[in-house]
PyMOL Python script that loads the backbone (N, CA, C, O; Angstrom):
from pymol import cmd

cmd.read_pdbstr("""\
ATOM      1  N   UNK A   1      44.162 -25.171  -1.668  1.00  0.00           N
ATOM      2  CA  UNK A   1      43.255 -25.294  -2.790  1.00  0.00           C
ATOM      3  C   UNK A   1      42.081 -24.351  -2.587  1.00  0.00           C
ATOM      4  O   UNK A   1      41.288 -24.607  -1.681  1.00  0.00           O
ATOM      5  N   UNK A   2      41.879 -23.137  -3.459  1.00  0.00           N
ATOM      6  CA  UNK A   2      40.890 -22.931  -3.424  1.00  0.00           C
ATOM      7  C   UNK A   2      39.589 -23.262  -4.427  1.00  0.00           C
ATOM      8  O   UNK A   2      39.523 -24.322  -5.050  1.00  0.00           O
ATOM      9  N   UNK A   3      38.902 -22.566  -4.478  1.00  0.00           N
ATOM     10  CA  UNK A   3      37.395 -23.218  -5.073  1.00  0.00           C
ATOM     11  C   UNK A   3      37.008 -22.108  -6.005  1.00  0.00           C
ATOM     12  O   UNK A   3      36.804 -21.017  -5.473  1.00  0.00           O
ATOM     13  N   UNK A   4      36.835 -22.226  -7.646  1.00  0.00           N
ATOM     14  CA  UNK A   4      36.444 -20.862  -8.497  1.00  0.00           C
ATOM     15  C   UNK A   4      34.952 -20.930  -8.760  1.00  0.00           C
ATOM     16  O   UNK A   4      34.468 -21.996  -9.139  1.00  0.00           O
ATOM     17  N   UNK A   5      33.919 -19.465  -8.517  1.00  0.00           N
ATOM     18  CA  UNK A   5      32.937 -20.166  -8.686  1.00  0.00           C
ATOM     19  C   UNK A   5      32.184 -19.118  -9.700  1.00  0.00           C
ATOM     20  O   UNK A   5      31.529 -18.227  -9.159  1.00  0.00           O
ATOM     21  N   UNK A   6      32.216 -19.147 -10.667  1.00  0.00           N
ATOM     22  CA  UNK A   6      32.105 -18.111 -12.050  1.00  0.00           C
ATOM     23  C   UNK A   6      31.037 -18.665 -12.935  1.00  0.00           C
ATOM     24  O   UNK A   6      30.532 -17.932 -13.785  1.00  0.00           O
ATOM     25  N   UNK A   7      30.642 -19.953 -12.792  1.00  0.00           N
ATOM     26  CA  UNK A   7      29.346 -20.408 -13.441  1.00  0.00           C
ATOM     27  C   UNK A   7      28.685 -21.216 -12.736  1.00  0.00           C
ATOM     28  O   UNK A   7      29.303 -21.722 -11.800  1.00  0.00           O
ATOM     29  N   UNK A   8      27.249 -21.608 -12.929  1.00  0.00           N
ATOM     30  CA  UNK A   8      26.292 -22.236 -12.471  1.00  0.00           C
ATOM     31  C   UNK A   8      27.479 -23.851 -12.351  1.00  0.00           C
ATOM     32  O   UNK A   8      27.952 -24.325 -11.318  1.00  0.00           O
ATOM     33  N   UNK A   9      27.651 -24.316 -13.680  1.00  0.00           N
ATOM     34  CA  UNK A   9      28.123 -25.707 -13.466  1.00  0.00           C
ATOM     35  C   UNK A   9      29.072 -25.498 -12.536  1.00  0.00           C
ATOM     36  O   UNK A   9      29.233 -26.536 -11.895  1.00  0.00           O
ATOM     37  N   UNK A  10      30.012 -24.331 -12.046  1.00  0.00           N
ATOM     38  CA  UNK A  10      30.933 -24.269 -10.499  1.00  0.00           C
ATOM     39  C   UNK A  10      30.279 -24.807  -9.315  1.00  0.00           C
ATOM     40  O   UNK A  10      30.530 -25.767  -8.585  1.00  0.00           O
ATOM     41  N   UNK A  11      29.075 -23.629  -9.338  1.00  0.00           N
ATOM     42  CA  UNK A  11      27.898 -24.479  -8.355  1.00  0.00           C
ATOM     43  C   UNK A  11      27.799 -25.718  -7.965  1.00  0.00           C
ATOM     44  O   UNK A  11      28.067 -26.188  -6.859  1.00  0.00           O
ATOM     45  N   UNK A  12      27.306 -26.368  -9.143  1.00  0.00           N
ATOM     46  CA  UNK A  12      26.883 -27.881  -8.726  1.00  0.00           C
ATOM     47  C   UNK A  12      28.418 -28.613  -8.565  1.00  0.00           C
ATOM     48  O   UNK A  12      28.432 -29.611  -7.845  1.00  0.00           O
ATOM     49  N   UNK A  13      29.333 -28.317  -9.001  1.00  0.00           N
ATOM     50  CA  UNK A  13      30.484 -28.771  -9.095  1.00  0.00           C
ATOM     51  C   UNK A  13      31.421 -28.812  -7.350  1.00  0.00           C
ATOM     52  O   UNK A  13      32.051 -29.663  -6.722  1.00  0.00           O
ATOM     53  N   UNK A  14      31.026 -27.367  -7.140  1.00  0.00           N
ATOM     54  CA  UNK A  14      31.635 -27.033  -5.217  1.00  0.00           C
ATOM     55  C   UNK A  14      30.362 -28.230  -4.293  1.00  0.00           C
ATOM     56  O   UNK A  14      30.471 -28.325  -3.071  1.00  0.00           O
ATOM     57  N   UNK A  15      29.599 -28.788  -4.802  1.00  0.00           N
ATOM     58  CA  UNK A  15      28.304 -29.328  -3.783  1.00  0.00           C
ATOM     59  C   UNK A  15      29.498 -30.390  -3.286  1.00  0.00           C
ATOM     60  O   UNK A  15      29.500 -30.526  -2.062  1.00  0.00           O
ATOM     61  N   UNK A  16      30.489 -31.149  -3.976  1.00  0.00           N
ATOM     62  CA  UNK A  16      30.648 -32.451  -3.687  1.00  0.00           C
ATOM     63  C   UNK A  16      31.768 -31.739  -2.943  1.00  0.00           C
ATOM     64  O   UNK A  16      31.300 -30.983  -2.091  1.00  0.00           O
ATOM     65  N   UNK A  17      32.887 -31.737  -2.984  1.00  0.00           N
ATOM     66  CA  UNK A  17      34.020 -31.307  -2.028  1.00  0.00           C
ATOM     67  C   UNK A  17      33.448 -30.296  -0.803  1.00  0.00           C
ATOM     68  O   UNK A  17      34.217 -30.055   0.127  1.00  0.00           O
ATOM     69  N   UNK A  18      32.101 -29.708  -0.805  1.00  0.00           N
ATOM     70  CA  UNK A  18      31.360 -29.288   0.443  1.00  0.00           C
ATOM     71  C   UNK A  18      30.731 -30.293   1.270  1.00  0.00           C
ATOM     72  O   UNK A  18      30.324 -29.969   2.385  1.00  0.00           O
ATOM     73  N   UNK A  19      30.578 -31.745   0.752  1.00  0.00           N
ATOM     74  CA  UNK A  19      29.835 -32.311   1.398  1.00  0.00           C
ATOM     75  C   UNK A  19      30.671 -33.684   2.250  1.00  0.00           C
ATOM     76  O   UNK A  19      30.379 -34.488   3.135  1.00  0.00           O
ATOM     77  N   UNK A  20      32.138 -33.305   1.173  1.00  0.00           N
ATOM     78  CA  UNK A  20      33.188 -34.051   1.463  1.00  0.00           C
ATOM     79  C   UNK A  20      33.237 -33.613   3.341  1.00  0.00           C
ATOM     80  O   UNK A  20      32.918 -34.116   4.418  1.00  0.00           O
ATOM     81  N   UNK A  21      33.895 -32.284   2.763  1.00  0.00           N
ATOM     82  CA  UNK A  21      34.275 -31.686   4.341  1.00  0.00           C
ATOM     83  C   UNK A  21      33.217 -31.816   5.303  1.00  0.00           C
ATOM     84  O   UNK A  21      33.525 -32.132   6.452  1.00  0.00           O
ATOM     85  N   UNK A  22      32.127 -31.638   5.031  1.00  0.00           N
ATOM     86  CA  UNK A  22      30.777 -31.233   5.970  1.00  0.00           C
ATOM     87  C   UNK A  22      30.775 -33.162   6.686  1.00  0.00           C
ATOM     88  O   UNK A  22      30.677 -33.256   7.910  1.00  0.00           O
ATOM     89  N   UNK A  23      30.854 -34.157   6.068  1.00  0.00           N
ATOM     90  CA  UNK A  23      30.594 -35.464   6.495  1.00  0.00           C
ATOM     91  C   UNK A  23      32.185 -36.194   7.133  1.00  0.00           C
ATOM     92  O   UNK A  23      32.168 -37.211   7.828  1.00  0.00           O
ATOM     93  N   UNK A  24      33.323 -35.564   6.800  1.00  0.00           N
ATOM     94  CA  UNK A  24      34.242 -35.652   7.131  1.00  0.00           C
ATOM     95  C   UNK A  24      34.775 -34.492   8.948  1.00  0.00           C
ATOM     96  O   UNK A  24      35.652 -34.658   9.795  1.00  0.00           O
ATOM     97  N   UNK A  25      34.104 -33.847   8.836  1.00  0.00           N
ATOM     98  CA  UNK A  25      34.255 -33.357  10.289  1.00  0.00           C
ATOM     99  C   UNK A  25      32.834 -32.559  10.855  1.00  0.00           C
ATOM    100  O   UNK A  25      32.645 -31.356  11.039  1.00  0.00           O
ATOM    101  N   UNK A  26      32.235 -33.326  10.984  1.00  0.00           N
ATOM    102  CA  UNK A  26      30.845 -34.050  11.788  1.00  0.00           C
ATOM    103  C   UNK A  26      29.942 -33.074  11.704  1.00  0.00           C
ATOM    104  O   UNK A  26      29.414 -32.868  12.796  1.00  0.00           O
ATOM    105  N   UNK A  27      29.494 -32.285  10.712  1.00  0.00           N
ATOM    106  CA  UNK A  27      28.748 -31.745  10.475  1.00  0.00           C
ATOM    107  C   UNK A  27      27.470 -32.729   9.187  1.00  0.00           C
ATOM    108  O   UNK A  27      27.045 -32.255   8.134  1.00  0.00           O
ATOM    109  N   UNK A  28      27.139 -34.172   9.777  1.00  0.00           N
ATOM    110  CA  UNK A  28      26.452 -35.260   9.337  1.00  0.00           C
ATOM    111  C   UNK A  28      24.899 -34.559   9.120  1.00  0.00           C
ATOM    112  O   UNK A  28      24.133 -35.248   8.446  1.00  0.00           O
ATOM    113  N   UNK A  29      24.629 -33.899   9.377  1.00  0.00           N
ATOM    114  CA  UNK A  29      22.933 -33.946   8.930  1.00  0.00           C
ATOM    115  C   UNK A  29      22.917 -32.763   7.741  1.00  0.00           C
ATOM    116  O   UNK A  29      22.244 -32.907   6.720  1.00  0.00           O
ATOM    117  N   UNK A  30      23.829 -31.446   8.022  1.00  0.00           N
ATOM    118  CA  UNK A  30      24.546 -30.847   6.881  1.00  0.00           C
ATOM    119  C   UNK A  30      24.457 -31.657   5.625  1.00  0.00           C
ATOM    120  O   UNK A  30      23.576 -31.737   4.769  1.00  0.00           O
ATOM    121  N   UNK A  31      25.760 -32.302   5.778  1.00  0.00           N
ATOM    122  CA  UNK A  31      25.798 -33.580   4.467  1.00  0.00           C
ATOM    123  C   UNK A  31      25.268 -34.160   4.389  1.00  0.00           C
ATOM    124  O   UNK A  31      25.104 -34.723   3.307  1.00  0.00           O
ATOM    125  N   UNK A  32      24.784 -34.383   5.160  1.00  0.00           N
ATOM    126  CA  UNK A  32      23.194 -35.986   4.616  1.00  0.00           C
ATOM    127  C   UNK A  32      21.623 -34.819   3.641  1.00  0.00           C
ATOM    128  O   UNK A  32      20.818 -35.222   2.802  1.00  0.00           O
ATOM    129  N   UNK A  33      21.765 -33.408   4.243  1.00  0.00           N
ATOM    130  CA  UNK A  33      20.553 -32.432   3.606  1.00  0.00           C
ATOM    131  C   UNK A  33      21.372 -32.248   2.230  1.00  0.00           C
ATOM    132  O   UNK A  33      20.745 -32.411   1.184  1.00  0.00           O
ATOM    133  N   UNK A  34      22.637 -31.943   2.179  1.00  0.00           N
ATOM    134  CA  UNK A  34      23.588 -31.687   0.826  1.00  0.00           C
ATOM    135  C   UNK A  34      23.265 -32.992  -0.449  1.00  0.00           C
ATOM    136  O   UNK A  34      22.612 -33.029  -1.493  1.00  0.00           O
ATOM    137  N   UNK A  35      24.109 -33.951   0.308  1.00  0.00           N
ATOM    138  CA  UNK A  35      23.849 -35.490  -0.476  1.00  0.00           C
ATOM    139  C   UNK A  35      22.379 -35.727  -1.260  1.00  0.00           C
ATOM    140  O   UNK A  35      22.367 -36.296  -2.351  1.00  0.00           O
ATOM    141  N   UNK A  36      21.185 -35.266  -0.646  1.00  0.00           N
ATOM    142  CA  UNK A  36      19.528 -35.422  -1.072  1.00  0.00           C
ATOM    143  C   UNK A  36      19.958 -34.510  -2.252  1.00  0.00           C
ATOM    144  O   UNK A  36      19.925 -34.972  -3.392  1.00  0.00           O
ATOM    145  N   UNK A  37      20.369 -33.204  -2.022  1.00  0.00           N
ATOM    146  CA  UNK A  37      19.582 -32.306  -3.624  1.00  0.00           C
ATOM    147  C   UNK A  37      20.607 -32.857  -4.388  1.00  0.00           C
ATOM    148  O   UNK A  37      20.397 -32.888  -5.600  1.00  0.00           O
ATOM    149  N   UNK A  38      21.953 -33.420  -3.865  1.00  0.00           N
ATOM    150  CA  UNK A  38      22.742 -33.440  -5.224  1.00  0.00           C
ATOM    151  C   UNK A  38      22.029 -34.783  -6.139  1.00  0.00           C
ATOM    152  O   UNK A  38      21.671 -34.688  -7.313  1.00  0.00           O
ATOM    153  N   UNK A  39      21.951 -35.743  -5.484  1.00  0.00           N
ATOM    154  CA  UNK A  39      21.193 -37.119  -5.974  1.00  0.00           C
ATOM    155  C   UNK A  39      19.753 -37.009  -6.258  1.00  0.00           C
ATOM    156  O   UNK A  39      19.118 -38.006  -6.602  1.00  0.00           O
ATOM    157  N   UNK A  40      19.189 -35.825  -6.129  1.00  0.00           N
ATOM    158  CA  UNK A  40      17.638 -35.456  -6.562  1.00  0.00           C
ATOM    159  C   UNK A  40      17.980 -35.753  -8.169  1.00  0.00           C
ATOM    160  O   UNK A  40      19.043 -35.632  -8.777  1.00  0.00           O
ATOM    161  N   UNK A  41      16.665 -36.187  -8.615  1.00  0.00           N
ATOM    162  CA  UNK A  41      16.828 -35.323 -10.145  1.00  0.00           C
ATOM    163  C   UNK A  41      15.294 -34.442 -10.132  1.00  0.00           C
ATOM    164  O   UNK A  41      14.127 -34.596  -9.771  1.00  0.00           O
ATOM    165  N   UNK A  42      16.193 -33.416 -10.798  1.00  0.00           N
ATOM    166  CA  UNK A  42      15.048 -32.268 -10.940  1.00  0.00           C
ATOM    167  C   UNK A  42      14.154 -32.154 -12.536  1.00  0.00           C
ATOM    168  O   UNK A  42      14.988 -32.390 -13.410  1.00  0.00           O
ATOM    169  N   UNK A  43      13.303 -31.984 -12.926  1.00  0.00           N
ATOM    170  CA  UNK A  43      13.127 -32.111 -14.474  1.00  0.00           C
ATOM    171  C   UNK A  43      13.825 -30.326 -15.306  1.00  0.00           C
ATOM    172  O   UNK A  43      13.768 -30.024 -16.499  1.00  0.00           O
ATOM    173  N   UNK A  44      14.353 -29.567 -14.266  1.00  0.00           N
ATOM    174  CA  UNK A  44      14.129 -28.384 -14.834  1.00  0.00           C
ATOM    175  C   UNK A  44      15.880 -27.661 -13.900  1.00  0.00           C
ATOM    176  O   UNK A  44      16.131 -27.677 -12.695  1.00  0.00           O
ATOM    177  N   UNK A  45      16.441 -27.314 -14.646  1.00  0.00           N
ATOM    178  CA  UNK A  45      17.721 -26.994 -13.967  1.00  0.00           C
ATOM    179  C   UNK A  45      17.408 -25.525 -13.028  1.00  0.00           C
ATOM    180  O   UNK A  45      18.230 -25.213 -12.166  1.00  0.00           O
ATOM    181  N   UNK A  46      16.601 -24.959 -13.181  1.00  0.00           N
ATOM    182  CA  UNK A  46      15.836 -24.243 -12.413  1.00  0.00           C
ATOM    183  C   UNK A  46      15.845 -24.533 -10.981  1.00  0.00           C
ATOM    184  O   UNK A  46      16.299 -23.833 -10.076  1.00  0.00           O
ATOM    185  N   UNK A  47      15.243 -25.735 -10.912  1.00  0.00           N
ATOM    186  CA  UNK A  47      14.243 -26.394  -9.655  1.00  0.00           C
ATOM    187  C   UNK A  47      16.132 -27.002  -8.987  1.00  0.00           C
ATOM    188  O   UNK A  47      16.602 -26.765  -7.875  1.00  0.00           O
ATOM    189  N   UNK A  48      16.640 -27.598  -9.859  1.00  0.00           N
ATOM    190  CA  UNK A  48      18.396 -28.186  -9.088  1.00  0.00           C
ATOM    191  C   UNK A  48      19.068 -27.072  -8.408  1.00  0.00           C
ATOM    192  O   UNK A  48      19.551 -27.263  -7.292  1.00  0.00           O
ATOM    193  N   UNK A  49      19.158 -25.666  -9.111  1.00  0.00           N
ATOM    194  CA  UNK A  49      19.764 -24.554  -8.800  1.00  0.00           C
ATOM    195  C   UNK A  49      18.980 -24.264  -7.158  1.00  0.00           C
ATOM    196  O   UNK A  49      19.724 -24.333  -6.179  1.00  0.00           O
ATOM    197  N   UNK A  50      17.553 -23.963  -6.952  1.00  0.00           N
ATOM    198  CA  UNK A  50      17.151 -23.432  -6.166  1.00  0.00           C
ATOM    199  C   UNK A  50      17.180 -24.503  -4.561  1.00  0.00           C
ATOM    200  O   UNK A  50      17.186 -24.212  -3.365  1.00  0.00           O
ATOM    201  N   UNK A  51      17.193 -25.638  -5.229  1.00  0.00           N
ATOM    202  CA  UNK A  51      17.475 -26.885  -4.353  1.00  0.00           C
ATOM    203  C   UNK A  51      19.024 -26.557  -3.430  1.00  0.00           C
ATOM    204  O   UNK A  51      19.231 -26.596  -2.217  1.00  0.00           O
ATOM    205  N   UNK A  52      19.840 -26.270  -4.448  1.00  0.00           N
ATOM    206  CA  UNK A  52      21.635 -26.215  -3.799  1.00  0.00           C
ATOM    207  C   UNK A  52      21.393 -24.950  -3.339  1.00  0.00           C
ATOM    208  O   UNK A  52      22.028 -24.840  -2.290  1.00  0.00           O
ATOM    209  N   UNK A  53      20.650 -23.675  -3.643  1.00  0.00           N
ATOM    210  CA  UNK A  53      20.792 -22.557  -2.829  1.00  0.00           C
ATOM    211  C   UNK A  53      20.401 -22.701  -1.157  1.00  0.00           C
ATOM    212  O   UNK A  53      21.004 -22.283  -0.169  1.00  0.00           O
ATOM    213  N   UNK A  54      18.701 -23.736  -1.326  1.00  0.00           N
ATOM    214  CA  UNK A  54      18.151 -23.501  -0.030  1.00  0.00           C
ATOM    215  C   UNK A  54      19.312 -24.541   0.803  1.00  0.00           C
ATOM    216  O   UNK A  54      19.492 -24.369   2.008  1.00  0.00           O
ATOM    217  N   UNK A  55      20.165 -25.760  -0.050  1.00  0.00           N
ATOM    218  CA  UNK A  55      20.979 -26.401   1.118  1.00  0.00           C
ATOM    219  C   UNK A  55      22.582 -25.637   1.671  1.00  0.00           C
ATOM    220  O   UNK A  55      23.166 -25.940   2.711  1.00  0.00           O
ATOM    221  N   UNK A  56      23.096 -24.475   0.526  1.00  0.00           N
ATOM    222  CA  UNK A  56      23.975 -23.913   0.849  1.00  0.00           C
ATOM    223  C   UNK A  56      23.650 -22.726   1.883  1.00  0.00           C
ATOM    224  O   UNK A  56      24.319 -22.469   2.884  1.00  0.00           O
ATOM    225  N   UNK A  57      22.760 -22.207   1.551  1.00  0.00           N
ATOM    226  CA  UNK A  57      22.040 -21.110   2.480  1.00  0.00           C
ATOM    227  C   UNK A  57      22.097 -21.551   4.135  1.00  0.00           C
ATOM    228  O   UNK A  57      22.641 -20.930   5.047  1.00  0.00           O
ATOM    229  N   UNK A  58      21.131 -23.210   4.216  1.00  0.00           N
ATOM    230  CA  UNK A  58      21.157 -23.735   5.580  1.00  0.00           C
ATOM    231  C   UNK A  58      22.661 -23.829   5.892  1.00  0.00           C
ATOM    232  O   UNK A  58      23.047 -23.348   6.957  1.00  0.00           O
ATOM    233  N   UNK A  59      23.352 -24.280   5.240  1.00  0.00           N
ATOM    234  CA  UNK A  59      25.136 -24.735   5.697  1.00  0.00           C
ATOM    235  C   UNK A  59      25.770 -23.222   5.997  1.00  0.00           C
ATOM    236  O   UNK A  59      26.499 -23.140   6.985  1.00  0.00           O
ATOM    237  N   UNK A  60      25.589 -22.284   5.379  1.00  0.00           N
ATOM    238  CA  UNK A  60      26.415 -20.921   5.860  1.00  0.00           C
ATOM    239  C   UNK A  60      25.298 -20.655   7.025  1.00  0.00           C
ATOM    240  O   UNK A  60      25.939 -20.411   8.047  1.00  0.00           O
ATOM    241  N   UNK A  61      24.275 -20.615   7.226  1.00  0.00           N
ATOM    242  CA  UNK A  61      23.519 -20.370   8.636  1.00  0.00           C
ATOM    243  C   UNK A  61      23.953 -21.212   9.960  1.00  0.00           C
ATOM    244  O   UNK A  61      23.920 -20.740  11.097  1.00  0.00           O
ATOM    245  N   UNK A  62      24.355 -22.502   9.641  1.00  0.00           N
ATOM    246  CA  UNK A  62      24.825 -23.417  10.751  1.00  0.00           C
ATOM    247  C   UNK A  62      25.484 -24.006  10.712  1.00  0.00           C
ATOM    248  O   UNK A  62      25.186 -24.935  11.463  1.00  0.00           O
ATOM    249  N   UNK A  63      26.875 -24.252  10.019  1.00  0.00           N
ATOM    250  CA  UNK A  63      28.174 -24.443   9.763  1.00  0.00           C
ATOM    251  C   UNK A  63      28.760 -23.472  10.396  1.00  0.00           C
ATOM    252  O   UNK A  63      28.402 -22.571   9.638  1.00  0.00           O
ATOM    253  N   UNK A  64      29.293 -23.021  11.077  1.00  0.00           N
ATOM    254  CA  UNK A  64      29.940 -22.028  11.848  1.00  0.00           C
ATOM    255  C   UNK A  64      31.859 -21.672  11.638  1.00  0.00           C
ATOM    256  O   UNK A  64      32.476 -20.622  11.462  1.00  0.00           O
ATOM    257  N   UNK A  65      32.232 -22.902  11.749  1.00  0.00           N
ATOM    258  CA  UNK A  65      33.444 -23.604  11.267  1.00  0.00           C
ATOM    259  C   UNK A  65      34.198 -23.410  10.228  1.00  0.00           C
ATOM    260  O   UNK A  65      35.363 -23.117  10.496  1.00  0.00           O
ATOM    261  N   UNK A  66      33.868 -23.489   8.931  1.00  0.00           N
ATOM    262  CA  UNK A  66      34.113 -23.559   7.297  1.00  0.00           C
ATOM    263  C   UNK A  66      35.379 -23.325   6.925  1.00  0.00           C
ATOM    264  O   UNK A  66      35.395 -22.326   6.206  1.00  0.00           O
ATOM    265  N   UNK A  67      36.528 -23.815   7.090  1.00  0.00           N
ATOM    266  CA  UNK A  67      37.749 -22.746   6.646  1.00  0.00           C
ATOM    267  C   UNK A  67      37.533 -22.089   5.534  1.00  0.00           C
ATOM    268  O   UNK A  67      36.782 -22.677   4.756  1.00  0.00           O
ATOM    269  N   UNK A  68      37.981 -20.950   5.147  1.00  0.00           N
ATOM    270  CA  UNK A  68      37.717 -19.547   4.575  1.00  0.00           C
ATOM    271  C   UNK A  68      37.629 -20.006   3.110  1.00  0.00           C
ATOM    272  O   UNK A  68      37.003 -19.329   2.294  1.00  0.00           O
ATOM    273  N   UNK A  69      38.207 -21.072   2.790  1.00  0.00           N
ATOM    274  CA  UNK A  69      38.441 -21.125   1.046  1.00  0.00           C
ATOM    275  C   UNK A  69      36.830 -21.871   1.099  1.00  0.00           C
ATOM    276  O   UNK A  69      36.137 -21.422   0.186  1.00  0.00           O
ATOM    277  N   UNK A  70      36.216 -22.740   1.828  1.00  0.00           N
ATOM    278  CA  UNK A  70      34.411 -22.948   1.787  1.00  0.00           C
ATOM    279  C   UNK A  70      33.866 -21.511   1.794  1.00  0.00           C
ATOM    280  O   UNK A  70      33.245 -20.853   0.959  1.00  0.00           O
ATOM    281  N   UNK A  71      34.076 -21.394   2.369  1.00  0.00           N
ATOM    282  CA  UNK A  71      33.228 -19.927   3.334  1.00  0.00           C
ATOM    283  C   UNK A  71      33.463 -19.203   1.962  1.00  0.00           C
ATOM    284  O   UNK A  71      32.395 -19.152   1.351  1.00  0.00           O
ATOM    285  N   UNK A  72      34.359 -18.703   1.362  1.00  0.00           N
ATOM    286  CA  UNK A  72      33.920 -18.129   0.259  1.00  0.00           C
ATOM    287  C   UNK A  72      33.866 -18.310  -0.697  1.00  0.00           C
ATOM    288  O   UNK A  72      33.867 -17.361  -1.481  1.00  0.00           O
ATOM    289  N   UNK A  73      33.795 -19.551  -1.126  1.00  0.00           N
ATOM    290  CA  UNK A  73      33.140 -20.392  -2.348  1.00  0.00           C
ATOM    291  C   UNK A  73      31.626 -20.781  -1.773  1.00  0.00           C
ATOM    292  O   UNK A  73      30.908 -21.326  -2.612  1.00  0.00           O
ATOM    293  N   UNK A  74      31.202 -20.629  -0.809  1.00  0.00           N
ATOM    294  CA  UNK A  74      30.099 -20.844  -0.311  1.00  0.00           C
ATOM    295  C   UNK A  74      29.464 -19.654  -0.956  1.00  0.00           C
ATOM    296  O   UNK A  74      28.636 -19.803  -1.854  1.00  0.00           O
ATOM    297  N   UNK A  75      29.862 -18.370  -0.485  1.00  0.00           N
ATOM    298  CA  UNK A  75      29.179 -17.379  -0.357  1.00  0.00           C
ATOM    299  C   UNK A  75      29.472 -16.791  -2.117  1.00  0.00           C
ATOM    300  O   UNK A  75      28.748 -15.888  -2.538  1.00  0.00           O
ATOM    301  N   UNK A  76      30.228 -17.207  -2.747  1.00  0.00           N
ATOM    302  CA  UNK A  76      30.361 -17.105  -4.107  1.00  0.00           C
ATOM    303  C   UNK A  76      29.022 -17.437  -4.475  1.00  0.00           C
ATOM    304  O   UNK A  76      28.155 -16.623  -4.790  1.00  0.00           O
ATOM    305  N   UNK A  77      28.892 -18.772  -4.414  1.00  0.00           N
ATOM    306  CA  UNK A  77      27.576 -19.641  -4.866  1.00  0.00           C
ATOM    307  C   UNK A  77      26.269 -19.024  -4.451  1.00  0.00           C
ATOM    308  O   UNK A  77      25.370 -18.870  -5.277  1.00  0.00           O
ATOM    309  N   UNK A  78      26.124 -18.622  -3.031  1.00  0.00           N
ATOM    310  CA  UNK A  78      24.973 -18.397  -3.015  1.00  0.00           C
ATOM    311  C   UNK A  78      24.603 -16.559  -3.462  1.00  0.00           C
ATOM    312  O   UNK A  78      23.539 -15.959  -3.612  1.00  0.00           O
ATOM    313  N   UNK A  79      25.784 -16.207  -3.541  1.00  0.00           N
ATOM    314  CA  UNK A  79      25.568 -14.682  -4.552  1.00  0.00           C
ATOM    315  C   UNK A  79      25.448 -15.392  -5.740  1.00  0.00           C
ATOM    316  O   UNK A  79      24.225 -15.521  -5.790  1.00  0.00           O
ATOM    317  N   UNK A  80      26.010 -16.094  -7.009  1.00  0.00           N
ATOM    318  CA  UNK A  80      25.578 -16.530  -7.972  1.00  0.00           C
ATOM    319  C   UNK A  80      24.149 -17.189  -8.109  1.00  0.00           C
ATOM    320  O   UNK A  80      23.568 -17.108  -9.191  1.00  0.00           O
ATOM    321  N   UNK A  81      23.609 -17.797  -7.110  1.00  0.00           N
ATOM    322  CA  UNK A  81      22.470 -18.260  -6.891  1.00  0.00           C
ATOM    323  C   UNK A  81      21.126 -17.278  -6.902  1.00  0.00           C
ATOM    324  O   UNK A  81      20.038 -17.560  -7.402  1.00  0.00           O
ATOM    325  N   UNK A  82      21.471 -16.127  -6.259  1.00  0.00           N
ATOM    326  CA  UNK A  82      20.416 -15.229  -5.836  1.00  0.00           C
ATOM    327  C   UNK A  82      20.512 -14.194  -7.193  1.00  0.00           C
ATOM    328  O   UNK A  82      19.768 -13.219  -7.302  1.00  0.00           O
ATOM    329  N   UNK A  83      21.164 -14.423  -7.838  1.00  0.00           N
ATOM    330  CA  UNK A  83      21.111 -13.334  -9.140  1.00  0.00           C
ATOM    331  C   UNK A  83      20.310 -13.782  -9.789  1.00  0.00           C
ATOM    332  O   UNK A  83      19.998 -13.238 -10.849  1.00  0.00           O
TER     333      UNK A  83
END
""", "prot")
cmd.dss("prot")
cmd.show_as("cartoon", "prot")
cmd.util.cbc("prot")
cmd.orient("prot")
């Protein structure tokens, strides 16, 4: 299975099956920082977007692991993010 990530709603959409894997093989404080922005509410979809960048950003910095179909739906997102 891989992961398509071509619009913002992809974005918020890859957070949950990232946080699946991240709490499922012990990368717990990962997913517990993931779990906060997704359950935030933001007043401004702005402020949600920049929230999932700074927690995807930390997860490709110290996730080391990722099998490749994360890793580049990760890095999809956070190029869609930074545009």
């Amino acid at each position: 299975m891989s992961f398509t990530i071509r619009t913002q709603g992809d974005v918020l959409k890859f957070a949950l099956p990232l946080y699946d894997y991240l709490s499922q093989n012990g990368h717990v404080e990962e997913a517990n920082a993931l779990v906060k922005v997704v359950d935030s509410c933001y007043p401004q979809d702005a402020q949600a977007l920049d929230a999932h960048r700074r927690a995807f950003k930390k997860i490709r910095e110290t996730v080391h692991d990722l099998p490749s179909r994360y890793l580049l739906a990760l890095d999809d997102a956070l190029g869609m993010l930074s545009e």
